[in-house]
C-alpha positions as CSV (number, residue, x, y, z in Angstrom):
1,X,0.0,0.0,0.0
2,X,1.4,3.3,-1.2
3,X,1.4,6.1,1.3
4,X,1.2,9.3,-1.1
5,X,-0.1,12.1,0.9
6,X,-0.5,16.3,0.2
7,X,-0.6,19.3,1.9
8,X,-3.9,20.4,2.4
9,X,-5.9,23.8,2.5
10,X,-7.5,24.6,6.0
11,X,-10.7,23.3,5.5
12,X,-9.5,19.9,4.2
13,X,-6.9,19.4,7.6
14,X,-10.3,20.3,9.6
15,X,-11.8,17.3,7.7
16,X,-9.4,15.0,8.4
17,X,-9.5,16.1,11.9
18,X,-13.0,15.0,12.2
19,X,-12.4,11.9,10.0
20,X,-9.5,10.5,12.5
21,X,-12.0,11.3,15.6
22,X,-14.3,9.1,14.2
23,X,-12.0,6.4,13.2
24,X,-10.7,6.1,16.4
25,X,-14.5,6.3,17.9
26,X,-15.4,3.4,15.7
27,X,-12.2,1.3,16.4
28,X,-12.4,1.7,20.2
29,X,-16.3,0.8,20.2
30,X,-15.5,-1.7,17.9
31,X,-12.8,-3.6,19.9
32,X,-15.0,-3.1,23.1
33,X,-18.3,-4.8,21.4
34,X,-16.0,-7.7,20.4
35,X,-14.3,-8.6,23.2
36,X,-17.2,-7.5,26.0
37,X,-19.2,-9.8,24.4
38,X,-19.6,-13.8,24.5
39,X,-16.6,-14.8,22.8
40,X,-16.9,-17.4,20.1
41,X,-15.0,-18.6,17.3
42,X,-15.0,-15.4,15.1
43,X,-13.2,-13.1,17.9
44,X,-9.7,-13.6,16.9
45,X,-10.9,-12.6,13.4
46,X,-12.8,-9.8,14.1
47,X,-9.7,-8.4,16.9
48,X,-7.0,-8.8,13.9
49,X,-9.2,-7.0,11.2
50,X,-9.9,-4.1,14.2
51,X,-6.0,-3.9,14.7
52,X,-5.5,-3.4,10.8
53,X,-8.2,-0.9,11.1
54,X,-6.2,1.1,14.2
55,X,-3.0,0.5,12.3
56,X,-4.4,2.4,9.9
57,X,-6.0,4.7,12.0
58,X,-2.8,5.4,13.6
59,X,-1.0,6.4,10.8
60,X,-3.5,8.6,9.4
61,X,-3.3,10.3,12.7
62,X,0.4,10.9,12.2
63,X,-0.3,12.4,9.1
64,X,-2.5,15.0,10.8
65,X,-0.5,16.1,12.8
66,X,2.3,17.1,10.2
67,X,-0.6,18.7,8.6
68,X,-1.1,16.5,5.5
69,X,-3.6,13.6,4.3
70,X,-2.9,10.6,4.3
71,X,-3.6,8.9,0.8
72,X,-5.2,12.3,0.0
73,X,-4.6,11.8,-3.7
74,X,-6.0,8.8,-4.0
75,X,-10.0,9.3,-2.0
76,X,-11.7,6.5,-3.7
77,X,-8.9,3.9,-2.8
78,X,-9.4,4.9,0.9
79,X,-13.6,4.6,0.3
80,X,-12.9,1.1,-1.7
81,X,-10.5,-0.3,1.9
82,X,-13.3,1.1,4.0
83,X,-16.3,-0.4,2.3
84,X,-13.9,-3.8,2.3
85,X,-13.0,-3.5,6.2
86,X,-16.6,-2.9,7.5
87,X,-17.9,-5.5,5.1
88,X,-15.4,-8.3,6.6
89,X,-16.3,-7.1,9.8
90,X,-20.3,-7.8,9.3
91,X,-19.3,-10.9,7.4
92,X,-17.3,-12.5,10.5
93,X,-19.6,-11.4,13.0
94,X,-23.5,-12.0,12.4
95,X,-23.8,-10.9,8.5
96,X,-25.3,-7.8,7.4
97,X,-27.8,-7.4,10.7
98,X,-24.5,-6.7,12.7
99,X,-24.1,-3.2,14.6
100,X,-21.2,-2.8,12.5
101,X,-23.2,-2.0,9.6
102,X,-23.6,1.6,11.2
103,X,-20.1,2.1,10.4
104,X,-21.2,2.1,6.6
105,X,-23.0,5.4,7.8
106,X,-20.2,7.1,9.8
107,X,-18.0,6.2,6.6
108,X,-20.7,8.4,4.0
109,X,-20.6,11.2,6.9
110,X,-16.5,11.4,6.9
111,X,-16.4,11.5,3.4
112,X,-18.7,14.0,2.3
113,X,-16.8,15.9,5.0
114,X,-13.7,15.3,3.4
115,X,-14.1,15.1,-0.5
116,X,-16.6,16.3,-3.4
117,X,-20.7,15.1,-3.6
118,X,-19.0,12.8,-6.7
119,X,-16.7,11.0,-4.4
120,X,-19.1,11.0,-1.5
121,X,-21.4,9.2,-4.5
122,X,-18.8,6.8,-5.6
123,X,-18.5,5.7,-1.8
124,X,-22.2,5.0,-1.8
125,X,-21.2,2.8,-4.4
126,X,-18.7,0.8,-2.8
127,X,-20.9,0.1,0.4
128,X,-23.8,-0.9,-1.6
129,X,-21.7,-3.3,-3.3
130,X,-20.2,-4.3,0.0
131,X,-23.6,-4.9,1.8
132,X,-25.2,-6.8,-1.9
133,X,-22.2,-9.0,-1.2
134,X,-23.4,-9.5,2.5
135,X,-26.8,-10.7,1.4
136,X,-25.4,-12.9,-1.3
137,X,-23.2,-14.8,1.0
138,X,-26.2,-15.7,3.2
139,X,-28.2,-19.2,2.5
140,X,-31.1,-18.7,0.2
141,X,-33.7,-19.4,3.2
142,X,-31.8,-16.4,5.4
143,X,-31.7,-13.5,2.9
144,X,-34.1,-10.7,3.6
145,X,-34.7,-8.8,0.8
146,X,-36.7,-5.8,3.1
147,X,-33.8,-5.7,5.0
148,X,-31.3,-5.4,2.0
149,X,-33.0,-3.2,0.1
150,X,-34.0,-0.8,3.0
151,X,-30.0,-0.7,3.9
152,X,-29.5,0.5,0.1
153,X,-31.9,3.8,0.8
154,X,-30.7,4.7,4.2
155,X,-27.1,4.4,2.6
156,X,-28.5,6.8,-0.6
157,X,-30.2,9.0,1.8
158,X,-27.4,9.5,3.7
159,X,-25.0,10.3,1.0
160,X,-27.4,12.8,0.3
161,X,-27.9,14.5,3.5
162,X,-24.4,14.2,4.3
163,X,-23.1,15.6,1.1
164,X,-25.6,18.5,1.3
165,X,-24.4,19.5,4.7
166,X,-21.0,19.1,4.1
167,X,-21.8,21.7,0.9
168,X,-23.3,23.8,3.1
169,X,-20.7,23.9,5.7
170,X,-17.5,24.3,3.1
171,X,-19.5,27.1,1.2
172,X,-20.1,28.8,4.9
173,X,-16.4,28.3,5.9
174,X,-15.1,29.9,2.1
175,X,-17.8,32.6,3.4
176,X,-16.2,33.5,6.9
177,X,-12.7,33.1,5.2
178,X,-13.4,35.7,2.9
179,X,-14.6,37.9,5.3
180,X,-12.0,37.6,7.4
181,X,-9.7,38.5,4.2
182,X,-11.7,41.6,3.7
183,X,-12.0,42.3,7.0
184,X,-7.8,42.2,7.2
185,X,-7.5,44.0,4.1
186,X,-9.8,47.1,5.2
187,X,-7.5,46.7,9.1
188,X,-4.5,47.3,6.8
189,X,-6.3,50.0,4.8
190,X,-7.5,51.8,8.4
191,X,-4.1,51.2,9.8
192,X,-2.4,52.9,6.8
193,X,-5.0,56.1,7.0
194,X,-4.1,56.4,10.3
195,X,-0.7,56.7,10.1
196,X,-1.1,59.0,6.9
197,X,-3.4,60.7,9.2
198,X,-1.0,60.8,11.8
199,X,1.9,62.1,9.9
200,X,-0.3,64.9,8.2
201,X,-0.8,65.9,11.5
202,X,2.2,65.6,13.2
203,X,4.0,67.7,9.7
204,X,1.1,70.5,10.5
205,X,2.1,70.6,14.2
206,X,5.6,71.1,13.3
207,X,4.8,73.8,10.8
208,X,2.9,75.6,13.1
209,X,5.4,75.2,15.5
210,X,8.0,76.8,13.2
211,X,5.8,79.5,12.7
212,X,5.5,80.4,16.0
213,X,9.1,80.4,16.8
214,X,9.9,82.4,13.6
215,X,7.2,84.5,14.6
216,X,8.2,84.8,18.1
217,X,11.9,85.4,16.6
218,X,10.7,88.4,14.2
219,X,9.0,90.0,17.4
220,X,11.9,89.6,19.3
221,X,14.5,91.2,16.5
222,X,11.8,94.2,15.5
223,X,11.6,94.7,19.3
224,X,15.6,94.8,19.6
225,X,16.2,96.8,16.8
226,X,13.2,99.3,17.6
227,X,14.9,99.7,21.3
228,X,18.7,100.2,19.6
229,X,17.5,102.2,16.9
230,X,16.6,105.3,19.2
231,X,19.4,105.9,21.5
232,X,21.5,104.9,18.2
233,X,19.4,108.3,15.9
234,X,20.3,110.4,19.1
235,X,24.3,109.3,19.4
236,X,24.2,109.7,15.6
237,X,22.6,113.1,16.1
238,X,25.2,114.4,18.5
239,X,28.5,112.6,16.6
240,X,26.9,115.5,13.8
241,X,27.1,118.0,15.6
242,X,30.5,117.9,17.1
243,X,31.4,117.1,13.5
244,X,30.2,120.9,12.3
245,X,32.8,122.3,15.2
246,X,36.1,123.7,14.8
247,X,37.7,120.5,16.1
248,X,42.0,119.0,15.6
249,X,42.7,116.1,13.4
250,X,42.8,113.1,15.6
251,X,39.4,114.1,17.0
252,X,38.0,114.4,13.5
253,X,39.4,111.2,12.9
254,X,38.0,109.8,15.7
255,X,34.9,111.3,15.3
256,X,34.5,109.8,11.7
257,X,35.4,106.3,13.2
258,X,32.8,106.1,15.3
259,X,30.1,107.8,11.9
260,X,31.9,104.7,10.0
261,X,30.9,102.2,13.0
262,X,27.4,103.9,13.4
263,X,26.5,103.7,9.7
264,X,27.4,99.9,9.8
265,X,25.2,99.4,13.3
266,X,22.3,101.2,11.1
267,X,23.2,98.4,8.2
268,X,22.8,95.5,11.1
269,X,19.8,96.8,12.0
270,X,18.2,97.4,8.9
271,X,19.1,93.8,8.3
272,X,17.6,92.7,10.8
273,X,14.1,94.5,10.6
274,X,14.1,92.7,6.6
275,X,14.3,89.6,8.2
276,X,11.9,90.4,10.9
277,X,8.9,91.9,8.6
278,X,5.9,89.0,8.0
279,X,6.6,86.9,4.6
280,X,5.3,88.1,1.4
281,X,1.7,86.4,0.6
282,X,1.9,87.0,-3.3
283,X,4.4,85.9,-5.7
284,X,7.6,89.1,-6.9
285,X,9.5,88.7,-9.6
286,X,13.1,87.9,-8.4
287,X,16.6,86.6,-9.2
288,X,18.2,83.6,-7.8
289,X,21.5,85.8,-7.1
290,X,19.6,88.1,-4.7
291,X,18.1,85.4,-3.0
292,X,21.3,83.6,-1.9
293,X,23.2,86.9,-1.4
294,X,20.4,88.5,1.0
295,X,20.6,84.2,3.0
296,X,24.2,84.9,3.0
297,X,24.3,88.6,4.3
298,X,21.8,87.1,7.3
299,X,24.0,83.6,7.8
300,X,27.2,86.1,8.1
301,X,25.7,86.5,11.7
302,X,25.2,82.6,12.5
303,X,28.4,81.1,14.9
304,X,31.0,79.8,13.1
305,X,30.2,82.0,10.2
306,X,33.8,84.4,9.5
307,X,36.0,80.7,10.0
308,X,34.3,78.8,6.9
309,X,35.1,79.3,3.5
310,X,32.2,80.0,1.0
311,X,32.1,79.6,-2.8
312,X,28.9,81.0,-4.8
313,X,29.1,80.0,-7.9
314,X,26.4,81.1,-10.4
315,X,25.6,80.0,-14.0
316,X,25.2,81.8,-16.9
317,X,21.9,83.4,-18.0
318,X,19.9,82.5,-14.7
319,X,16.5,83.0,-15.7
320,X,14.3,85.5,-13.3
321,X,12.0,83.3,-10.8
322,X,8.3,84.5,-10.3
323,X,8.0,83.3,-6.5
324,X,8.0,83.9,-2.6
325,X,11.0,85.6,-2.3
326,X,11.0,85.6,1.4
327,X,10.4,82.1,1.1
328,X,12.9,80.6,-0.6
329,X,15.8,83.3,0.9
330,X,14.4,81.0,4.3
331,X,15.4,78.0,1.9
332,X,18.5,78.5,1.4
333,X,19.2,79.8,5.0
334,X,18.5,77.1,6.3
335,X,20.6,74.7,4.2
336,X,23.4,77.1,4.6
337,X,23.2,77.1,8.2
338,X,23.0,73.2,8.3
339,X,26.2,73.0,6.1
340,X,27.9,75.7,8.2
341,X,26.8,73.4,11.2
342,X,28.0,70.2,9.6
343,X,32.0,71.4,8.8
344,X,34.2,72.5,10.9
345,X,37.0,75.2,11.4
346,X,38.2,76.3,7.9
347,X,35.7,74.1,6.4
348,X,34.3,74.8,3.2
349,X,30.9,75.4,1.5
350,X,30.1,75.3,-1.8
351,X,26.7,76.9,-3.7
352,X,26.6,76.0,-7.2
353,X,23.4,77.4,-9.0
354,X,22.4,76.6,-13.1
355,X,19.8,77.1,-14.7
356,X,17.9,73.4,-16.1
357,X,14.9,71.8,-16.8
358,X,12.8,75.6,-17.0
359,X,13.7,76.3,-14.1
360,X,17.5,76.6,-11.4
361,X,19.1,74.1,-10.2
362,X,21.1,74.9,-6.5
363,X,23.4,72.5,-5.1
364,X,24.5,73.4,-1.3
365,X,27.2,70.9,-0.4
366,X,29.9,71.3,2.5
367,X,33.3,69.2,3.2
368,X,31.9,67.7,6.4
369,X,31.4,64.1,7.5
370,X,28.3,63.5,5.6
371,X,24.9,61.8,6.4
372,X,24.7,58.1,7.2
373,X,22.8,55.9,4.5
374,X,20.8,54.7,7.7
375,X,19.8,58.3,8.3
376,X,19.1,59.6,4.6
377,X,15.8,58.5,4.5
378,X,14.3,60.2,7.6
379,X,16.1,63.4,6.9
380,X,13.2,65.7,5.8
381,X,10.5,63.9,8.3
382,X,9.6,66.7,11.0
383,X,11.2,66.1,14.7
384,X,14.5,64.2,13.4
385,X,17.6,65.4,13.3
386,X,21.4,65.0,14.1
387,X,22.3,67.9,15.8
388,X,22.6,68.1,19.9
389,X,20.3,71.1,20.3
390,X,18.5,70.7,17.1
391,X,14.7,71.0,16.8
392,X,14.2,68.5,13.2
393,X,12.5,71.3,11.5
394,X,14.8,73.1,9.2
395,X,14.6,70.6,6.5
396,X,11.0,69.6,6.6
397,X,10.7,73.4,6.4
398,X,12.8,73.7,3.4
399,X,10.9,70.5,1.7
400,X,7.6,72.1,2.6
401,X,8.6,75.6,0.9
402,X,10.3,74.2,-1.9
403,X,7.4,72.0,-2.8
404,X,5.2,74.8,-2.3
405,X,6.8,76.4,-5.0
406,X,6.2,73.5,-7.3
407,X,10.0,72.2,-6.7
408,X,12.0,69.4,-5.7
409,X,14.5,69.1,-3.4
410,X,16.8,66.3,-2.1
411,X,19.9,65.2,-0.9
412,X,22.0,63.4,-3.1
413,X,25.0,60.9,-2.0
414,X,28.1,61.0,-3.2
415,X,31.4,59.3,-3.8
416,X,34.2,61.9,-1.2
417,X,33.5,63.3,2.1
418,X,30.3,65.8,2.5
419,X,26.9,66.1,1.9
420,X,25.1,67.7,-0.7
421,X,21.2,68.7,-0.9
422,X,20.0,69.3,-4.5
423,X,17.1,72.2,-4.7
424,X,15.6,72.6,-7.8
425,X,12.5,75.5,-8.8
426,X,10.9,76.5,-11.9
427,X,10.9,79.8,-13.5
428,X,6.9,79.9,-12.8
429,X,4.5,77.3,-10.8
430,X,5.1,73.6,-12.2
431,X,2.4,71.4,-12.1
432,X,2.7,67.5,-10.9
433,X,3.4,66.5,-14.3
434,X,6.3,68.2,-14.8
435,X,7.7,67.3,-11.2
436,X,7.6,63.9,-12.2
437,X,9.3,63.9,-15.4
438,X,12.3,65.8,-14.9
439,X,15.1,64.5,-12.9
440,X,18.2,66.1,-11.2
441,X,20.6,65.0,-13.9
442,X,21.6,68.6,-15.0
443,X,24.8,69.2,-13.9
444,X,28.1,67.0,-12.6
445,X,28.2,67.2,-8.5
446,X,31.3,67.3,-6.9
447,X,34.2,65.2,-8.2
448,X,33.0,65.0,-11.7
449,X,30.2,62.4,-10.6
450,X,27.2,62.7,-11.9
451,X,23.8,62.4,-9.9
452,X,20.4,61.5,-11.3
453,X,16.9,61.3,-10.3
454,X,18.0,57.7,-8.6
455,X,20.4,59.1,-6.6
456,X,18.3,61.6,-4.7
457,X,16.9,61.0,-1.2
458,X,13.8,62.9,-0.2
């Protein structure tokens, strides 16, 4: 006897669960009817066909429990050794009236559980061959044909019944199982909502929260230079008026000194009432060279500032840009002050601006010791940063702005030391479209290498 068995689906393994139950159920019953009772001749028969019967009982059960069928391939050979084993069993103990004949039944009820109406039908088959040959091998004078064919109907009605409940319970289990499918597939939908949900809001709290400190900021510097700015108009006012006396050299030198150092306080202070004033709401015509010179003349003031070297290097023919200029001098700011951050004494920044694509391409890039591969990715999400005192916000700023202008901007890896972030804006307001057919490929970074759209992490 070959043992060929298959992995089964779910509902199948269930089935055999319930099959080996009952198989055990009949073979314990079985052995306790036979040897409870009067013993007679026929006992030794009836014990070795119910030990072939737990033999196979047993290994079907160790079959189960590695999840697989045994003989699962092969459903009518297990009904055709089933209609055999119950049929000797009847045989050697009183001929078809025996209790074992119920087993017929139990054997209809595990198979329509198990397999399809057809083999449930074919199994019919087999038992109403095996109990025909039951009432043939009785003496002419001892057949009942009542009985005979009355076994023959129960056995047909029970396929039926069987078979139709069995349908009914595998169509009601392929029910729940896809429920439970969708079910799983609309938890992974809510789960992924929620966490879009959750990062919309958490981006929105730390926008706001910019806001507020860059507002709070701007009060602070309008307040400063308001309360500078009038003791400064009166020592101004009275450095004029000792200038219009009759006064020696070195005090006129003097004098004009402290004009020179006045005039540049004025300068400082007029700086910093520009960077104080609210953003401009509408869109100006402006240049890209203004924009970086007016980050740079407010940067000059950041720590660390006078001992880095800086290289602006602008291409030919930058086209005018039609945006918030406000906006994207905060841009570049901040990717200035993150590269000033980054390097360290002597260290050297680079700007590199070219016009592409309709619209400039800015690299920012700095000598420093880079950003780890691990990190790259989370690098424009609000909250994270590198930087002992930092707050995470500069960057999702910056990616916020620039896409608000219709641009792109990202930073892009590269073979030597540094980082480099890649900003790129149109001329006039790009739509999606655009944004996702260009790339970054416009220009050579550092080192001759070239970057493309693959090579930028956003």
């Amino acid at each position: 006897m070959g043992m060929i068995s298959t992995t089964a689906p779910r509902w199948e393994l269930a089935a055999e669960n319930i099959a080996v139950k009952i198989r055990w159920v009949g073979v314990v019953v079985g052995y306790l009817a036979v040897n409870f009772a009067p013993h007679d001749a026929s006992t030794p028969a009836l014990n070795a066909i119910l030990a072939l019967g737990a033999a196979y009982t047993l290994i079907d059960t160790a079959f189960s429990f590695r999840g697989r069928v045994f003989l699962g391939e092969y459903p009518l050979l297990i009904s055709a050794m089933e209609a055999l084993f119950i049929g000797l069993l009847c045989h050697f103990h009183t001929g078809p009236e025996s209790p074992f004949r119920i087993y017929y039944i139990l054997s209809l009820i595990v198979c329509a559980i198990r397999n399809s109406p057809r083999v449930t039908l074919a199994t019919c088959f087999f038992h109403g061959v095996s109990v025909t040959a039951l009432y043939l091998s009785l003496p002419g004078d001892q057949r009942d044909v009542f009985s005979w064919i009355l076994t023959l109907v129960v056995l047909g009605w029970v396929t039926w019944a069987a078979s139709s409940l069995a349908l009914l319970l595998k169509r009601f289990s392929e029910h729940l199982s896809r429920l439970n499918d969708s079910l799983r597939e609309q938890q992974s939908q809510l789960e992924a909502r929620i966490e879009e949900r959750t990062r919309d809001l958490q981006e929105a709290q730390a926008k706001v929260l910019h806001q507020e400190k860059m507002a709070a900021f701007g009060l602070l510097a309008a307040g400063i230079a308001h309360e500078v700015g009038n003791p400064l108009t009166s020592i101004s006012s009275i450095v004029q008026m000792l200038e219009r006396r009759n006064l020696d050299e070195y005090t006129r030198d003097r004098l004009a000194l402290v004009s020179g150092q006045l005039q540049r306080i004025r300068g400082t202070l007029r700086e910093l009432i520009e960077f104080s004033r609210p953003a401009a709401s509408e869109r100006v015509r402006c240049t890209l060279r203004e924009i970086i010179d007016e980050a740079l003349n407010i940067a000059k003031y950041y720590r660390g500032m006078k001992s880095r070297q800086i290289a602006v290097q602008f291409g030919p023919s930058l086209p005018t840009m039609f945006a918030y200029r406000d906006q994207l001098v905060q841009v570049f700011l901040n990717l200035i002050l993150n590269a000033i951050d980054a390097t360290s004494r002597n260290g050297r920044i680079e700007i590199i601006a070219w016009a592409s694509d309709g619209g400039v391409t800015v690299d920012v890039s700095d000598d420093g010791p880079g950003v780890p591969a691990e990190q790259r990715p989370r690098l424009f999400q609000p909250y994270f940063t590198t930087k002992k005192h930092g707050t995470g916000l500069g960057l999702f700023v910056t990616r916020k702005l620039v896409e608000g202008h219709g641009g792109t901007v990202g930073y892009v890896p590269g073979t030597g030391p540094g980082a480099r972030f890649r900003s790129w804006l149109p001329t006039t307001a790009a739509s999606t479209a655009d944004l996702k057919s260009r790339d970054f490929d416009s220009r050579p970074a550092r080192e001759g290498r070239h970057a493309s759209a693959s090579d930028i992490v956003t």
